[in-house]
Residue, then its C-alpha position, 0 to 999 in steps of 0.5 A: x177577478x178583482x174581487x179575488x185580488x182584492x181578498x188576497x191584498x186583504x188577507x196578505x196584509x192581515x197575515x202580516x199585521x198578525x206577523x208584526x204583533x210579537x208572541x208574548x214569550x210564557x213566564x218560566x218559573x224559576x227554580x222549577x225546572x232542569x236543563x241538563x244532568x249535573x255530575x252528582x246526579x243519576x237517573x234511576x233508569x239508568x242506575x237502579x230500575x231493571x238493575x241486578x242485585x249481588x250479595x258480598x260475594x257477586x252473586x245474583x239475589x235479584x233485580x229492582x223493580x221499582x222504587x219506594x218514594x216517602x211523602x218527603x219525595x226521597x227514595x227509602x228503598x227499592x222494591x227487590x223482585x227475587x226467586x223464581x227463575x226468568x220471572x215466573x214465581x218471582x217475590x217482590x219484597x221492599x228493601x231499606x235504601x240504607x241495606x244497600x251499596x250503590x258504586x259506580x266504577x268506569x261507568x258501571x253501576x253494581x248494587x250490592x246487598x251486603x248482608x243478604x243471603x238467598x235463603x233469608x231473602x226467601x223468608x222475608x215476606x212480600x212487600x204488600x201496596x197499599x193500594x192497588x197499582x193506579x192504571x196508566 
């Protein structure tokens, strides 16, 4: 039984010299990260992907499937999967950021389309990758 006493007096004084070392708090980089959203941004989950396109008059051209982002890290465009009815048949085409209108009132986003019609949105011809889409 001393012997065990003896071990639990040890390992109770090494867990506490452990204790007292302090932890060396890592470096955070500044300018790296974000604490919180600021008022002039949005998050494209929330604002653009899975969002509905409408042509001038609110009408339904499509919905935005994903974005496209330049080697400068800006969004250029989205890509507009149009046609087909409930997916099926559905045509992806990439459209400029420049066509479209982003306005957000009482908490609601539209993106319009303005010069869009469903019949020229049917002639353009499907956005192709240039590389097939990397597995997750």
């Amino acid at each position: 039984m001393p012997r065990f006493a003896l071990a639990v007096l040890l390992a109770a004084a090494l867990s506490a010299e452990a204790a007292a070392q302090k932890k060396e708090e890592p470096r955070i980089p500044a300018n790296t990260f974000f604490k919180s959203q600021q008022a002039n941004q949005y998050l494209a989950r929330d604002r653009l992907i899975g969002s509905s396109v409408v042509d001038k008059d609110g009408q339904a051209l499509g919905t935005i499937d994903d974005l496209i982002i330049g080697s400068n890290g800006q969004v250029e465009g989205v890509i507009l999967g149009v046609g087909g009815y409930f997916g099926w048949g559905e045509k992806k085409i990439g459209v400029r950021m420049g066509a479209l209108r982003v306005t957000t009132s009482e908490g609601r986003t539209t993106i319009t389309f303005p010069n869009a019609t469903k019949e020229m949105l049917a002639a353009v011809e499907a956005y192709q990758r240039a590389s097939p889409a990397p597995k997750k």
